[in-house]
C-alpha positions in Angstrom: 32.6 8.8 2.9 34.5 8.0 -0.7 33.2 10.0 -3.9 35.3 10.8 -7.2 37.4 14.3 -7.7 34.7 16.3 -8.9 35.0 19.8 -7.9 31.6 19.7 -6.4 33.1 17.6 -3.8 36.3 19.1 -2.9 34.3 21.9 -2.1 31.8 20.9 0.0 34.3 19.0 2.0 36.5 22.2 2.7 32.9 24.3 3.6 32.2 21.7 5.8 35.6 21.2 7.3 35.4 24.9 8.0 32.4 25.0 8.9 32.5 21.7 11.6 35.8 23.5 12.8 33.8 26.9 13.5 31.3 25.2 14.9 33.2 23.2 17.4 34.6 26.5 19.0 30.6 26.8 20.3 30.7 25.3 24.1 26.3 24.3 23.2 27.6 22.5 20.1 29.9 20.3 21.7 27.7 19.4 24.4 24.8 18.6 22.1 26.9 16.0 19.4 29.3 13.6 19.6 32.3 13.3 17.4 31.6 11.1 14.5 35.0 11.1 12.9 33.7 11.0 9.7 36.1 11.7 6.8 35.7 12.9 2.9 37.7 10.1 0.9 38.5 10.7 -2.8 39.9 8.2 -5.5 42.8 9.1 -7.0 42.2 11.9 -10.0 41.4 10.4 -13.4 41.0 7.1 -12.1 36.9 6.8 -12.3 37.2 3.3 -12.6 38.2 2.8 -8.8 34.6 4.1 -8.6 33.5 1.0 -9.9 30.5 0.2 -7.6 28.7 3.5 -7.8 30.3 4.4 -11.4 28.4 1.3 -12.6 24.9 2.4 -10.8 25.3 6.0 -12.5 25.8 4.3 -15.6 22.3 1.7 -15.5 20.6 4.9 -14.3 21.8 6.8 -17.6 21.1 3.7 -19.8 17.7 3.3 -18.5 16.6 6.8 -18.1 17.9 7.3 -21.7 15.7 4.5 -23.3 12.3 6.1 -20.8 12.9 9.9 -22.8 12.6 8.8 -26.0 11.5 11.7 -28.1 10.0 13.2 -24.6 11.0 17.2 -24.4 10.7 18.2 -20.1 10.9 21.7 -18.7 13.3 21.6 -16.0 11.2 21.2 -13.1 9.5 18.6 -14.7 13.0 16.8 -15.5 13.7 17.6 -11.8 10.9 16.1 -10.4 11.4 13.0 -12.7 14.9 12.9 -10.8 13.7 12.8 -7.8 11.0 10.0 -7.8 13.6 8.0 -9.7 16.5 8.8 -6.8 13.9 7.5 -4.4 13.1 4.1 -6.2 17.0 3.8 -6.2 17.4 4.1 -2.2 14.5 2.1 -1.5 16.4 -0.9 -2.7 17.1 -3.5 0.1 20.8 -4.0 0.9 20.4 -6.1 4.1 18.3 -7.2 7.1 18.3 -4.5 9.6 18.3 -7.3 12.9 18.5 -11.1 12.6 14.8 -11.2 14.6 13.3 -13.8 12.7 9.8 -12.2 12.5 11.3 -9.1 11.3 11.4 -8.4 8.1 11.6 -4.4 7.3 15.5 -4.2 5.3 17.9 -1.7 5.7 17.9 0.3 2.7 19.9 3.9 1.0 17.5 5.9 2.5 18.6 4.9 6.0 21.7 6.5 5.6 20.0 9.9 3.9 17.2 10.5 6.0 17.3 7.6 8.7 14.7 5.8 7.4 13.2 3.9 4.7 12.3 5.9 1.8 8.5 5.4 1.0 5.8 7.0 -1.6 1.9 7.5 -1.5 -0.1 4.8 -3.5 -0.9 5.8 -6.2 -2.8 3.3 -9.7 -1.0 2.3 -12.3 -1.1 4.7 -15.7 1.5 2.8 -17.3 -0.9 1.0 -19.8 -2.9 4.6 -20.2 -2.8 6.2 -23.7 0.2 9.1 -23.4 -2.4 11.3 -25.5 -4.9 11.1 -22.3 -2.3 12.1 -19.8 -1.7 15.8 -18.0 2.2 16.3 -17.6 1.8 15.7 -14.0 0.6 12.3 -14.9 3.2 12.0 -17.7 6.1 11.9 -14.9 4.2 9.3 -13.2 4.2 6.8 -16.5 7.7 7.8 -17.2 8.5 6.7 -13.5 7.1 3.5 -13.9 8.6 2.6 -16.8 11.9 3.3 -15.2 10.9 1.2 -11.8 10.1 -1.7 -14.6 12.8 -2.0 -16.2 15.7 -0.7 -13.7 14.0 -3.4 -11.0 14.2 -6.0 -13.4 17.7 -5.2 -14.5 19.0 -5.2 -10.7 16.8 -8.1 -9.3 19.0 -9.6 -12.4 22.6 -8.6 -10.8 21.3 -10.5 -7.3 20.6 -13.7 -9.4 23.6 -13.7 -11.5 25.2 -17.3 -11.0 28.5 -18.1 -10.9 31.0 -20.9 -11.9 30.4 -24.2 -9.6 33.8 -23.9 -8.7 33.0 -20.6 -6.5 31.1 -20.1 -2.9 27.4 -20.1 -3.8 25.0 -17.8 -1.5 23.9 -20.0 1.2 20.3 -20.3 1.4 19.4 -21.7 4.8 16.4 -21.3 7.1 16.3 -17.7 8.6 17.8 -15.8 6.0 15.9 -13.0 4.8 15.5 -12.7 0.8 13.8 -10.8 -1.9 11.2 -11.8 -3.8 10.8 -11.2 -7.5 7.6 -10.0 -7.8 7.6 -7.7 -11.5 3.9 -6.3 -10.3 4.8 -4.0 -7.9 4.7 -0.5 -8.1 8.1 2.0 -7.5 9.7 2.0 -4.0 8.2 -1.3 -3.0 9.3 -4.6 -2.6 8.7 -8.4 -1.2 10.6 -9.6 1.4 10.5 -12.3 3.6 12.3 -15.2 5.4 13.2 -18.6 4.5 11.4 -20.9 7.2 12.8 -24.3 5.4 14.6 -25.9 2.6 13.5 -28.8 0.8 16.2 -31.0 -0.6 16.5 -32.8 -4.1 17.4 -36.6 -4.6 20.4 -34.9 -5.2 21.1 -33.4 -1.7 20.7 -29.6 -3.3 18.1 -27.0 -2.8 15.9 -26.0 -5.2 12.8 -25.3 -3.4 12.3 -23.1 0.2 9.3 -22.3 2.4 9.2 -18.5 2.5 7.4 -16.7 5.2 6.4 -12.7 4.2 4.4 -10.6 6.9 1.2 -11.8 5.1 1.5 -15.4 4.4 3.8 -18.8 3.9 4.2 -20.3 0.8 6.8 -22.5 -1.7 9.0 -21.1 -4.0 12.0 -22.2 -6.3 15.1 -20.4 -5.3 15.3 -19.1 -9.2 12.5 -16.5 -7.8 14.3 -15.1 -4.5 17.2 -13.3 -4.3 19.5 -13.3 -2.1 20.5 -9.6 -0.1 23.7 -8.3 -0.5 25.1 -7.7 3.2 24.2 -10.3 5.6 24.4 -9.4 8.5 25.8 -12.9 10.3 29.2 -12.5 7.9 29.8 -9.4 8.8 29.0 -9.7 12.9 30.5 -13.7 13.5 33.7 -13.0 11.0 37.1 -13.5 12.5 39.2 -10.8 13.4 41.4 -12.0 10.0 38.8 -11.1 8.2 37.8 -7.5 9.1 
């Protein structure tokens, strides 16, 4: 596990040093776990930018939560509450496919590594074209949450899509290969998935166009609308021994 200096951090790793090494003296503990060997990695002090990855997600939170507040004044457990519907919207992103089945297409996601499974919220309609004057302050948090899904999604669907210079690897898009759908219509935590079933070639020998199969239907789309998942899984299982 890697995280920045804070002294948060260095903290809770020496309670739960102490704590795993107390509890490891217990003859039931031992027999009940296994030994993970996880370890507590921290970037060198006053170096945040070795942080980059999560340094730049704390960031587009900040940015974005920012431009939702406005002139909005929240009591703390209403600020807190805000936190936490917007903590789950960011683990419910999909980071990779979970198997290589073909007909499978649930992703693994943040939330797997938190609670061990995907990270999901009760349906709820839409307020976000209702009148603020009309709202409670329950429903307030729910307008200011989808504002942040709206924009935040939009802004990271963006970093998937981001095209490089010609002379770089491209993503490979080819039949199999599980992808994400931009679909701006859909509310926090949830997205569109599916699997490419074929590509269609140009005059020019490139694709443009792929069939897409989701759980509920097969249709056409232009590889400008899908995105393709961070981790795949085939890289990281079939690379070379050089390359782990």
């Amino acid at each position: 596990m890697y995280s920045d200096n804070g002294t948060t951090f260095a903290g809770a790793d020496a309670k739960l040093t102490k704590a795993y090494q107390s509890a490891m003296r217990n003859p039931e503990f031992q027999s009940k776990i296994a030994t993970d060997n996880i370890s507590w990695q921290f970037i060198p002090p006053h170096a945040p930018h070795f942080g980059g990855l999560w340094e730049a997600g704390v960031r587009s939170v900040k940015h974005h939560l920012r431009r939702i507040l406005g002139p909005h004044t929240l009591t703390y457990e209403e600020f807190s509450t805000l936190l936490c519907r917007i903590e789950a919207c960011l683990n419910s992103r999909p980071i990779g496919p979970l198997t290589d089945t073909f007909d499978d297409y649930n992703p693994l996601t943040p939330g797997h590594f938190l609670i061990g499974s995907p990270i999901t919220v009760n349906p709820e309609p839409s307020i976000l074209s209702v009148n603020e004057s009309r709202l409670s302050r329950w429903q307030l948090i729910r307008q200011l949450t989808e504002q942040f899904w709206k924009i935040w999604q939009s802004d990271y669907v963006n970093t998937l899509q981001q095209r490089v210079k010609w002379k770089q690897v491209q993503p490979s898009v080819k039949p199999g290969l599980m992808i994400l759908i931009r679909n701006p219509l859909l509310p926090p935590c949830k997205w569109e998935l599916g699997r490419i079933t074929q590509c269609h070639l140009g005059s020019d020998g490139y694709v443009r166009v792929v069939t897409v199969r989701t759980a509920h239907s097969e249709y056409k789309r232009p590889i400008v609308k899908l995105c393709v998942l961070p981790i795949d899984i085939e890289s990281s299982t079939n690379g070379s021994p050089s390359d782990n």
